[in-house]
Phi, psi and omega in degrees: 000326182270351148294313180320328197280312176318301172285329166306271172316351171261336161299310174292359190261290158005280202286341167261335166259344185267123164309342186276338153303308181261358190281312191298334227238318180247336219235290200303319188296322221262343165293329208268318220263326169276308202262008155310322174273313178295285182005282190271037199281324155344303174110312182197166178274096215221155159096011222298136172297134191207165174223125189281158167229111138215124181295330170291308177043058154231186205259019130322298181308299160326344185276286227296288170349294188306326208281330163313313217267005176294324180298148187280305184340309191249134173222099187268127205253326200224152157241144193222149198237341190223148166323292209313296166322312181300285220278343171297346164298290188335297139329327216232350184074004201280338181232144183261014185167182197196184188187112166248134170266137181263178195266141181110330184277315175295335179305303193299309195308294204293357175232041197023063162260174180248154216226119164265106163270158163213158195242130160274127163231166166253110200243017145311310192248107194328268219283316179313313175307322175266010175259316211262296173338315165253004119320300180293312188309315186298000172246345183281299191292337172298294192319325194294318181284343179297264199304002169285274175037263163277340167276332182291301227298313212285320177282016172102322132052036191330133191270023178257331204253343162273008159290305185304277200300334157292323197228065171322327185231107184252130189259104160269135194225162179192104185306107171236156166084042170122074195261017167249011165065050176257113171337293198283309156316357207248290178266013192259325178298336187281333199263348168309299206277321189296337167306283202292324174279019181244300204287312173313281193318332188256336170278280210273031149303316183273340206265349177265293188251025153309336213264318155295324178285339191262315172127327196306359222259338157307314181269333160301330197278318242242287180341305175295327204096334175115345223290111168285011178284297187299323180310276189284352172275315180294325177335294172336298203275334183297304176298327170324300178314322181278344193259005164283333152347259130027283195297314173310331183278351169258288188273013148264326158285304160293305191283347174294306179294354174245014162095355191213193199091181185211115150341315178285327179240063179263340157280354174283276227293304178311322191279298171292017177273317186292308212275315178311312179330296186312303179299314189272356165289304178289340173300301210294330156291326196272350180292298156357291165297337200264336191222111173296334195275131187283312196302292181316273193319340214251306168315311191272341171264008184271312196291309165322324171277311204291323150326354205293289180337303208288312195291342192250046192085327214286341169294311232210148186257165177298319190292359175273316182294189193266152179290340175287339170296303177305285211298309171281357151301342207258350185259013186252123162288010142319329170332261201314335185261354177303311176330289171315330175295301167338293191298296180309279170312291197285322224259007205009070170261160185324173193276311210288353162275348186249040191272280167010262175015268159315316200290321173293315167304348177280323175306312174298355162293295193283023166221227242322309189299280203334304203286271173016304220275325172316323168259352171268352170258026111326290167320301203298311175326283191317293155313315182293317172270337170280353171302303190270002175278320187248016145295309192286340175304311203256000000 
């Protein structure tokens, strides 16, 4: 214990003096981690540009126009007279959708015919396109049922029993876990943890055969006892220490001050926050271990890390991607822990839904330390014997 204790401190001494250390480790999160949250500090997509076409000019339209211009969503900037128009706003960004009431549409409504409006999006741009959409729907349909309505209320009518027959069925909704579609809520905690897991991996990427570039890797040795146990295990424990550092600055510091996270599932957050820890300390020993060339090993955890967001769901779901996708997501401890994070966090359910999980972030420990400590007492052995070849040498 007092070597482990030994190496714990002579790392941390490390990580504070060598820059390729405190820059990854200490200095990058907590900037990368701030401008993730301004990225979204709006929060949500609100004011959207939009444009009318209408060919009707009746006072349907005109209800439906007001009831548009009502949307917090849509901000209607152009009235347009042609397709051709739409989609050149469109092009050029000047608008995010359009709407046409065609000639004819109350004529048609009032003599119950069926009357086609349509709307244009720009669905280059995803969400916003699907924000103008639902907006715009939720009002054809209040309207479409308004004007059923008021023409029964007009034949005589009871309006409770011409209420029933316009609008039969009422549909209720309820957005949960980011029911305002917040940017910032949604998405600044996946791409925070998705940070940390390139930044663990790449720091303790660094923590073995940094140590040859630096010549030092003799006084480790000496330090140790030759032991790769001891080696790695204080390593281990220094960095785990610096990246709860790291989680006290997300959740006590980032997320509070811009407003987001859920309070309540902060031990939650934290225990799978570690086991992420762990997992990417142990990928990141074994790279180590596997490449003595800094160059090499540094190339393999960025190519091994950086897919990780796209790969692990959080966009796009898996069972959706080609199988060959799925099977590498499952070799990232991002996964397993973004499931969990879903679950446990946004959704703050009990621990015992994210138990899968666990076992899985758990595996990459108990297959990444082992097989690490097999080759770095590979290593060690292996110096220790050219050592004593050019002591006899001499």
């Amino acid at each position: 214990m007092q070597l482990i204790a030994h190496i714990i401190l002579r790392e941390w001494k490390r990580i504070l003096r060598l820059p390729v250390f405190y820059l990854v480790m200490l200095v990058i999160p907590g900037l990368l981690f701030s401008f993730y949250a301004l990225i979204y500090e709006k929060k949500d997509a609100k004011h959207l540009a939009f444009a009318i076409w209408d060919d009707d000019k009746s006072a349907i339209s005109r209800q439906l126009i007001f009831l548009l211009e009502q949307r917090e969503t849509l901000q209607i900037t152009r009235s347009v007279s042609s397709e051709a128009e739409v989609k050149d706003l469109i092009q050029k960004g000047e608008i995010l959708g359009a709407v046409h009431f065609p000639v004819n549409m109350q004529k048609d409504i009032f003599s119950r015919h069926k009357t086609n409006v349509t709307l244009y999006t720009n669905a280059a741009s995803l969400v916003p396109a699907k924000l103008v959409y639902k907006a715009v729907a939720e009002v054809i349909i209040t309207g479409s049922s308004g004007a059923v309505l008021k023409k029964l209320v007009k034949t005589g009518m009871k309006p409770d029993r011409a209420m029933a027959l316009a609008n039969p069925i009422k549909l209720n909704s309820y957005q949960l876990y980011n029911s305002n579609y917040n940017y910032q809520e949604y998405l600044v905690p996946g791409l925070i943890t998705v940070g940390m897991q390139m930044i663990l991996i790449i720091s303790s990427m660094l923590a073995l055969n940094y140590e040859w570039k630096t010549n030092t890797m003799q006084e480790l040795f000496e330090l140790s006892n030759g032991s790769a146990l001891l080696v790695i295990t204080g390593k281990t424990i220094a960095h785990l220490v610096v990246s709860w550092f790291n989680f006290f600055l997300i959740a006590f510091v980032i997320f509070p001050f811009f407003g987001i996270g859920v309070w309540e599932a902060t031990a939650k957050f934290f225990l799978m926050y570690t086991l992420l820890s762990l997992a990417c300390l142990g990928i990141g020993m074994f790279i180590s271990a596997l490449f003595k060339d800094v160059m090499l090993s540094g190339d393999v955890a960025l190519f091994y890390t950086s897919p990780a967001f796209v790969f692990s769901g959080f966009t796009f779901p898996r069972w959706a991607m080609p199988w060959y996708d799925q099977y590498y997501a499952t070799i990232m401890p991002y996964t397993p822990f973004l499931d969990a994070f879903f679950k446990v966090y946004y959704m703050n359910l009990p621990m015992r839904y994210a138990q899968a999980d666990i076992y899985k972030l758990l595996l990459f420990c108990i297959v990444m330390f082992p097989t690490a400590l097999i080759l770095f007492q590979r290593q060690f052995n292996t110096s220790k014997n050219e050592q004593e070849v050019q002591a006899v040498a001499n």
